[in-house]
C-alpha positions as CSV (number, residue, x, y, z in Angstrom):
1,X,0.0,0.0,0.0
2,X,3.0,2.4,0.5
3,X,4.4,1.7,-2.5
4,X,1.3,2.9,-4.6
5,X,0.6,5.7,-2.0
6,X,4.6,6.6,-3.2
7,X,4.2,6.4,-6.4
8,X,1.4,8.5,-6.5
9,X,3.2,11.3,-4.9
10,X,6.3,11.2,-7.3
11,X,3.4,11.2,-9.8
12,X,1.6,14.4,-8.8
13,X,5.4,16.2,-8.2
14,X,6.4,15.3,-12.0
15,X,3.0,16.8,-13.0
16,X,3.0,20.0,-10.7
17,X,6.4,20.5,-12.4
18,X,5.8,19.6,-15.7
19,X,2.4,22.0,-15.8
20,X,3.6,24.4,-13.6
21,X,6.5,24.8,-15.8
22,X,5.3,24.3,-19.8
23,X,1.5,25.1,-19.5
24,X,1.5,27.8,-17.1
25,X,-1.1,25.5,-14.2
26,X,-0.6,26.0,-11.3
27,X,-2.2,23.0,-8.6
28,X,-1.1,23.9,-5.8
29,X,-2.2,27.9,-5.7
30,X,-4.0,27.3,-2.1
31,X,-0.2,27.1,-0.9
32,X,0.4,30.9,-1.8
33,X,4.5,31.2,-2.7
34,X,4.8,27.7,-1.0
35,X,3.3,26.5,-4.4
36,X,7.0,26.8,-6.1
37,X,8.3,24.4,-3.4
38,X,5.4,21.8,-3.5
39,X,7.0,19.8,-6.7
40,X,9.9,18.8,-4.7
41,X,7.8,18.1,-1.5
42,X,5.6,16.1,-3.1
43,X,8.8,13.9,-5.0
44,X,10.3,14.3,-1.8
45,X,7.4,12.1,0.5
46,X,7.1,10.1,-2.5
47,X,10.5,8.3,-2.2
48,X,10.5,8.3,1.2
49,X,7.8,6.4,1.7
50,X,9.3,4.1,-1.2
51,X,12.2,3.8,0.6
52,X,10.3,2.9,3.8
53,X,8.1,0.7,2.5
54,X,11.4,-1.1,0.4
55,X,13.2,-1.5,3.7
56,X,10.3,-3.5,5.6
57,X,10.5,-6.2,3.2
């Protein structure tokens, strides 16, 4: 379950950067100037909790 919870995260930072970046969308807007951050965040949780979930098995 963490893996896909992981995944999912890496997902959404890729596409926060990738829109953010080349279409001009912001998702996170709610965040105010925090929204610049929120790509990396989001990658960020996402492999940690890969690498916690990895590290059970």
């Amino acid at each position: 379950m963490g893996e896909i919870i992981g995944y999912i995260l890496i997902i959404l930072g890729v596409a926060d950067f990738l829109l953010g970046n080349f279409a001009q969308i912001n998702l996170t807007y709610f965040l105010g100037p925090l929204s610049t951050f929120s790509p990396f965040v989001f990658g960020g949780l996402g492999l940690l909790i890969l690498n916690g979930s990895k590290s059970k098995k």
